[in-house]
C-alpha positions in Angstrom: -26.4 17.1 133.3 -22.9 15.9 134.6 -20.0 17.6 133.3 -16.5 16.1 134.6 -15.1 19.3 136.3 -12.3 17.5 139.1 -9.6 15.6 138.3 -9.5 12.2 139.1 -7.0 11.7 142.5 -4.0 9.5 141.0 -1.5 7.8 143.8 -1.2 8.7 147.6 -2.3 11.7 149.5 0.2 13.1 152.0 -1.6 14.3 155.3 1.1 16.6 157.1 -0.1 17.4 160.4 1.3 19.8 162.6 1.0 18.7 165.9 1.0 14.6 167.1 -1.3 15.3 170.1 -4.5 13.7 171.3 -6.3 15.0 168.3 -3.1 14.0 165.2 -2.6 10.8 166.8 -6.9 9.8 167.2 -7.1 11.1 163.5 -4.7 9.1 162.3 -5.3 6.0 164.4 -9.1 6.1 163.1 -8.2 6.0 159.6 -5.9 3.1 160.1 -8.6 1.4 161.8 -11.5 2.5 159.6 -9.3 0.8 156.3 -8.2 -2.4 157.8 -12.3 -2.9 158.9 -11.2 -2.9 162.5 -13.5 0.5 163.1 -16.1 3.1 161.5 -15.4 6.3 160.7 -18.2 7.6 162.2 -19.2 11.5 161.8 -17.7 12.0 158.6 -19.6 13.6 156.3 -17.7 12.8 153.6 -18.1 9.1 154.5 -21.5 9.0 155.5 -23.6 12.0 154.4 -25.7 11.8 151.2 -27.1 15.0 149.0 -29.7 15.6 146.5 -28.7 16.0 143.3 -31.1 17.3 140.7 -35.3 17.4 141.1 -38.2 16.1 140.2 -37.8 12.9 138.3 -34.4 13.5 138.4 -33.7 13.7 142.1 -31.2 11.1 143.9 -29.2 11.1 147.0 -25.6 10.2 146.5 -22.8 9.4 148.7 -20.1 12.4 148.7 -17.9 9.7 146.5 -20.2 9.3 144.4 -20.2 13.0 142.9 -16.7 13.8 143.3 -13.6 12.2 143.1 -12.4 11.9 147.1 -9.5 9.7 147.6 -9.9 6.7 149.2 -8.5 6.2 152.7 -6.2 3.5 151.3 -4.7 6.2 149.7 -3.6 8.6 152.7 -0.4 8.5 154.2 0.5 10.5 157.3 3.1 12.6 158.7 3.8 15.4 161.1 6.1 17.5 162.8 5.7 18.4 166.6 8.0 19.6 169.6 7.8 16.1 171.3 9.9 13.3 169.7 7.7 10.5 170.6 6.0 8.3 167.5 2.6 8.2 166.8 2.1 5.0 168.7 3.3 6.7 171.9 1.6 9.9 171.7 -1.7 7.8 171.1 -1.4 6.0 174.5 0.4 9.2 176.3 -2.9 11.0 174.7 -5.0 8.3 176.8 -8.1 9.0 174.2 -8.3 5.7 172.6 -8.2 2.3 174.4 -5.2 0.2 173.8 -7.6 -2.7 172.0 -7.8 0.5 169.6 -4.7 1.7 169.1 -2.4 -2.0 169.1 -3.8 -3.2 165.6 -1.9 -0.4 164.2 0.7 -0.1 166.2 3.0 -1.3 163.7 2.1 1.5 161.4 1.9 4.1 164.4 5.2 3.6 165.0 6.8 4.6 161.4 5.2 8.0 161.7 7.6 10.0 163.4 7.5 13.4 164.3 9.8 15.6 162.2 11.4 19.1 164.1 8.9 21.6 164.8 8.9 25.2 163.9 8.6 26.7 167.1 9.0 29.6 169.0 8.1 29.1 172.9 6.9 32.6 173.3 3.8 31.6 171.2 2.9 28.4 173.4 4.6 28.9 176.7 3.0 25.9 178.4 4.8 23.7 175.9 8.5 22.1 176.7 9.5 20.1 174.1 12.7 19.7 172.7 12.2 18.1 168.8 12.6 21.9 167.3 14.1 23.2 164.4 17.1 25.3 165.1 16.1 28.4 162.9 18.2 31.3 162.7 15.1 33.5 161.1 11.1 33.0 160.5 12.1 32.8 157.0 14.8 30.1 157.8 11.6 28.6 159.6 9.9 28.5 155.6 12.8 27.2 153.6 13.1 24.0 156.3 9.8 23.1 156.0 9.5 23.4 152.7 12.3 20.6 152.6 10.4 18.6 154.8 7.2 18.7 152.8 9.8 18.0 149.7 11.7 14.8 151.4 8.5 13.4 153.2 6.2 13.4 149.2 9.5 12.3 147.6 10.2 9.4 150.1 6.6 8.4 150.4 5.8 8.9 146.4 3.1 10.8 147.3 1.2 12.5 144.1 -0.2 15.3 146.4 0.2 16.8 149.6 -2.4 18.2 151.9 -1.0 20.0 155.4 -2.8 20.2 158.5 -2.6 22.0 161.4 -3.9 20.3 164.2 -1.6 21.8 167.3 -2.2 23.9 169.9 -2.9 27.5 169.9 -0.9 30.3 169.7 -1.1 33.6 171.1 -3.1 36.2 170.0 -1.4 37.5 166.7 -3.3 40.9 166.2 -3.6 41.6 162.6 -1.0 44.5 161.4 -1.7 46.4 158.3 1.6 47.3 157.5 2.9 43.6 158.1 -0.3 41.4 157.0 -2.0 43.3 154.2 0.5 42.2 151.2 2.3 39.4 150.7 5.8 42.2 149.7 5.6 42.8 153.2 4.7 39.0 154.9 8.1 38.0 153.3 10.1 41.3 154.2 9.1 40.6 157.6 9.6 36.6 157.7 13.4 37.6 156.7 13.6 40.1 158.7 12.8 37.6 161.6 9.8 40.1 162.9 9.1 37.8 165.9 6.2 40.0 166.9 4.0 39.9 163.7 5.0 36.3 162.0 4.0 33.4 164.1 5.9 29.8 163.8 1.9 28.6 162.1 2.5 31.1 159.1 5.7 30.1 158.2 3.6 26.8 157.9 0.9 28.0 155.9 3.9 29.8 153.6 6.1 26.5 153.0 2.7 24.5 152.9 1.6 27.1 149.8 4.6 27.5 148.6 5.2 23.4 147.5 2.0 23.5 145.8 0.2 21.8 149.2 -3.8 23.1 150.4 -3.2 24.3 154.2 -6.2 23.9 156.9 -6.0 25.9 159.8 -7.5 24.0 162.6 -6.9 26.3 165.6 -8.0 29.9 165.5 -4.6 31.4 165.0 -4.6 34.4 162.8 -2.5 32.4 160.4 -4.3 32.4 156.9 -6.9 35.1 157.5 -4.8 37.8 156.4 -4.2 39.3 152.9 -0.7 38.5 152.5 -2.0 34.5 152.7 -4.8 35.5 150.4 -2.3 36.7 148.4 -0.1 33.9 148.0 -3.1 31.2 147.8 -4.0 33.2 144.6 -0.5 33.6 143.4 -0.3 29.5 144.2 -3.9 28.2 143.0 -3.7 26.7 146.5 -7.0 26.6 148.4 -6.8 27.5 152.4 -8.9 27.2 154.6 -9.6 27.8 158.2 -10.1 28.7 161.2 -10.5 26.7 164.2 -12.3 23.3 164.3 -16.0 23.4 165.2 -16.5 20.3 167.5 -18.4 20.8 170.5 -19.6 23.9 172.1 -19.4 25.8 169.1 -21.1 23.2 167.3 -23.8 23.6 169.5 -24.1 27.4 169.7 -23.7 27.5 165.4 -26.7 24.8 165.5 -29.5 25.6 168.4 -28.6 29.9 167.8 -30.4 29.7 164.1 -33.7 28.2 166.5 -33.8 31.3 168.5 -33.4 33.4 165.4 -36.0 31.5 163.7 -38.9 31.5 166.4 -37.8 35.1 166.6 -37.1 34.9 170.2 -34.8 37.4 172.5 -31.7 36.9 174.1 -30.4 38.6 176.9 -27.3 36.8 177.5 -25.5 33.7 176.7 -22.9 32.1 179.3 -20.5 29.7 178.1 -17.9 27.8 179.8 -15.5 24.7 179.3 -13.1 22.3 181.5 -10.8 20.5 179.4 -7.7 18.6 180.7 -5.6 17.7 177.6 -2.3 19.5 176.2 -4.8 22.4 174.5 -6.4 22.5 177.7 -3.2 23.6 179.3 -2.0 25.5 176.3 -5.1 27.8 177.1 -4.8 27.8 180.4 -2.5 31.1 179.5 -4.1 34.1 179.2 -2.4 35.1 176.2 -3.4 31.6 173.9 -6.9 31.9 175.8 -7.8 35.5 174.0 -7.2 33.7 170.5 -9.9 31.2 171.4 -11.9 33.3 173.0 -11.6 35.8 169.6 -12.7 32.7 167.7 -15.4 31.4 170.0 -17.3 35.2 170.6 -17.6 35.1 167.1 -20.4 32.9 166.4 -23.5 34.4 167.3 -22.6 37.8 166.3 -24.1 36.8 162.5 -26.3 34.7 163.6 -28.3 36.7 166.3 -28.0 40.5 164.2 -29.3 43.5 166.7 -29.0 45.2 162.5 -31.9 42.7 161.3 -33.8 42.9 165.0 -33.2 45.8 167.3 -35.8 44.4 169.4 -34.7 41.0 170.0 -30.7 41.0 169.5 -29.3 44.4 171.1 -27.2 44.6 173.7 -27.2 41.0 174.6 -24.6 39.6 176.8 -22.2 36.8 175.2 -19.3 35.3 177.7 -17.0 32.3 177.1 -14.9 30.7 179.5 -12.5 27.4 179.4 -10.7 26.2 182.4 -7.8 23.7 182.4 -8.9 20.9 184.7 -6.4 17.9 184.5 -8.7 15.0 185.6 -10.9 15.3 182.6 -8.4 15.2 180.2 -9.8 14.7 176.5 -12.8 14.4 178.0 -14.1 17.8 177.5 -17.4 19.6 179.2 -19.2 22.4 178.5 -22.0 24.2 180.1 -24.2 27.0 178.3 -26.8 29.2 179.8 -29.2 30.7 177.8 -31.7 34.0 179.0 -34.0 34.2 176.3 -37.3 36.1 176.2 -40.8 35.3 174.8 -43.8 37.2 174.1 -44.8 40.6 175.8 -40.9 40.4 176.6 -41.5 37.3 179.7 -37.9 36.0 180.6 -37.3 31.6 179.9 -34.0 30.3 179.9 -32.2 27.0 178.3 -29.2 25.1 179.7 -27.4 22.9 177.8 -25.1 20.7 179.1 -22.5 18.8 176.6 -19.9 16.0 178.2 -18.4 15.7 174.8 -14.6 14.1 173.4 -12.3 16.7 171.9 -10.4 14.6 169.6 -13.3 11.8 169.1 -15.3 14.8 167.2 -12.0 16.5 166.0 -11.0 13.3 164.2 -14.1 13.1 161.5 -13.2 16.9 161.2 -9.7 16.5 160.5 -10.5 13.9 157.7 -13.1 15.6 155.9 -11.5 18.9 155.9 -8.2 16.9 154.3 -10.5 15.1 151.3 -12.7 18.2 150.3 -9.3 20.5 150.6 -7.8 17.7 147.9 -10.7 17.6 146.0 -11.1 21.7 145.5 -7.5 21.6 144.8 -8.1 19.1 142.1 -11.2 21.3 141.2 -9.2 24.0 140.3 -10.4 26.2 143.4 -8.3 28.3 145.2 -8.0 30.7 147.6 -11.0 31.0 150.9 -12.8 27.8 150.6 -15.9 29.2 152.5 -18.0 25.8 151.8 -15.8 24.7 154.4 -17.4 26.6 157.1 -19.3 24.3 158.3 -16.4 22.4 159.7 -14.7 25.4 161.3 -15.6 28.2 164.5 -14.9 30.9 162.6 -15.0 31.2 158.9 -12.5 32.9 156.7 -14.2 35.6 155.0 -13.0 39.2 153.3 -13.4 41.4 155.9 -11.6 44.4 154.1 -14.2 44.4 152.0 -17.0 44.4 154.4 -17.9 40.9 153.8 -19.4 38.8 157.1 -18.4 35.3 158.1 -21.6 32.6 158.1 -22.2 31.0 160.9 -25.1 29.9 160.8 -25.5 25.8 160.9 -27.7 25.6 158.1 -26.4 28.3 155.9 -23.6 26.5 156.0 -24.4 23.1 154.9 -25.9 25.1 151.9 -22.7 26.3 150.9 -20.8 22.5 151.7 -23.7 20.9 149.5 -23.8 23.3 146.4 -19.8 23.3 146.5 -19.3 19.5 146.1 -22.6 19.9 143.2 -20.6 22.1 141.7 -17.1 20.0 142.0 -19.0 16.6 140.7 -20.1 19.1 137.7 -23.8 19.5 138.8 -26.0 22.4 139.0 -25.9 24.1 142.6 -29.5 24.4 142.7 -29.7 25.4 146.6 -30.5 28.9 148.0 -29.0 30.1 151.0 -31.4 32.0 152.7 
């Protein structure tokens, strides 16, 4: 039986996105498309993908819309800070993943959304050189201006909610400190003390972002949000977070043809994975220092997938490598190579190659938007904190770790958890095992 459990959405959703790069600027350049009819927004589940809800007699498969309340995307409106100055418009055609005949019917609206200052600190992106920056004496001066952003931008655009995005490059590695991470006393003691070190430009995003009553999505695997303090303040907030790093290609991959190995109860040996990517994240990682955060993020995936724990005999001491490598000419045009030694019965070697020539921001883009409606709607839900039903949008999952808890990875496990979470929102039964 259907119990009304989300608020209704009222007015216009705010997407603030950090970052007006390849992936921003496609994002938002789809969505104008998608509402004036000019385009489809394919490979997002929430407009596309249907679930069962109930059984038996009772079974039908609804539309995501039509169990919880998403906004519609005549209700979003977009804007976004970044270190260039250039409008939307501009960045789109500098970005060079869209065709002009895609981008000019919405120029017009392109145009208007202009990149406000960035929070920025060049020893976290070195590779970058713009000059729209906020001029911030400390981390916590960093905070208070972009909560006056987030404050101007709803109040000018009579927004009802806000929803903020981050959707830039990434960062150095930030490893996690106890002493400066583990409670929010100390997060804030830091950010005014202007700890350079410990507080990275993206958490004083996440902070202000919490802090005006906004969800925040963390779409590069920065360490960001996946520390206590943020946990902390989510709670503290009743703002749900979410994060990290957007699963498009290779990962998406791995996350998806891993669980078949695992199934069939085959070996692995080793699994080789490399990229060339030519766009600004591209170079961005091209730095040794932003390449070990993705590389954290990326390693991640099989280790709960493929458990030596569950089957010494198949998964121990396997051999996991991941490489990218900046290579201008492709630009957003991304490829990726894996090579997979797996071994068969009486312990006979086979291998797989797999061979993606994906688009970075094409398959970032239905991300981006589905990630912003299902963060409203749990907002709206009343659901705060980790939103783990998000995982199957993201490389790697948020999850407890200080309390032993593991991230999912698995593909499948994870559409569980999305299916059985919007159930729940639309005030149905989630009537799904995860096994």
């Amino acid at each position: 039986m259907k119990q009304e459990v989300t608020k209704a959405p009222n007015g216009k959703l705010g997407i603030l996105i950090v970052g007006n790069g390849a992936v921003a600027t496609t994002f938002m350049a789809g969505v104008l498309m998608s509402r004036k009819g000019l385009a489809k927004p394919i490979g997002s589940m929430t407009q596309y993908d249907k679930i069962r809800i109930g059984k038996g007699a009772e079974k039908k498969y609804l539309h995501y819309r039509d169990i919880i309340p998403i906004a519609s995307l005549d209700d979003i409106v977009f804007g976004c800070w970044d270190v260039y100055p250039q409008n939307a418009y501009q960045s789109a055609v500098y970005a060079e993943v869209l065709k002009k005949s895609d981008i000019d019917p919405v120029r017009e609206e392109l145009e208007q959304i202009v990149p406000m200052k960035a929070a920025f600190d060049k020893n976290f992106a070195k590779r970058l050189d713009g000059d729209n920056v906020k001029d911030a004496k400390t981390r916590w001066d960093m905070v208070e201006q972009l909560r006056a952003d987030i404050r101007q931008f709803k109040e000018e655009k009579q927004c009802e909610r806000i929803v903020v995005l981050w959707a830039a490059s990434t960062e150095i590695y930030v490893p996690i400190d106890e002493k400066t991470h583990f409670s929010l006393e100390a997060l804030e003691s830091a950010m005014k003390a202007d700890d350079r070190e410990h507080i990275a430009p993206s958490m004083c995003y996440a902070y202000a972002a919490l802090s005006e009553g906004a969800p925040f999505v963390m779409g590069a695997p920065n360490t960001t949000v996946d520390i206590p303090a943020m946990w902390e303040l989510a709670d503290r907030t009743k703002m749900p977070i979410a994060g990290k790093d957007f699963k498009t290609g290779q990962t998406l991959v791995k996350s998806g043809f891993a669980p078949i190995i695992s199934t069939r109860c085959l070996g692995l040996d080793g699994w080789f994975s490399t990229n060339i990517l030519g766009n600004r994240d591209g170079l961005v990682l091209d730095e040794p220092a932003n390449f070990r955060t993705k590389e954290v993020s990326k390693l991640s995936t099989l280790e709960t997938i493929l458990c030596a724990d569950e089957q010494p005999d198949l998964y121990t001491d396997y051999y996991h490598k991941v490489r990218i490598n900046y290579y201008p000419p492709r630009n957003d045009n991304k490829e990726s190579w894996d090579n997979i030694d797996i071994f068969g019965w009486m312990g006979y070697p086979m291998q797989i190659k797999i061979n993606f020539l994906c688009r970075d921001s094409i398959l970032a883009a239905p991300v981006c938007l589905d990630l912003c409606l299902l963060i409203d709607v749990a907002a709206r839900a009343g659901r705060y904190g980790i939103q783990r039903f998000l995982s199957f949008f993201l490389k790697s999952p948020m999850h407890d770790y200080t309390q032993g808890e593991e991230a999912v990875n698995h593909l499948y496990r994870q559409h569980t958890m999305l299916k059985n979470a919007i159930r729940e929102m639309g005030g149905y039964e989630a009537d799904e095992e995860m096994d």
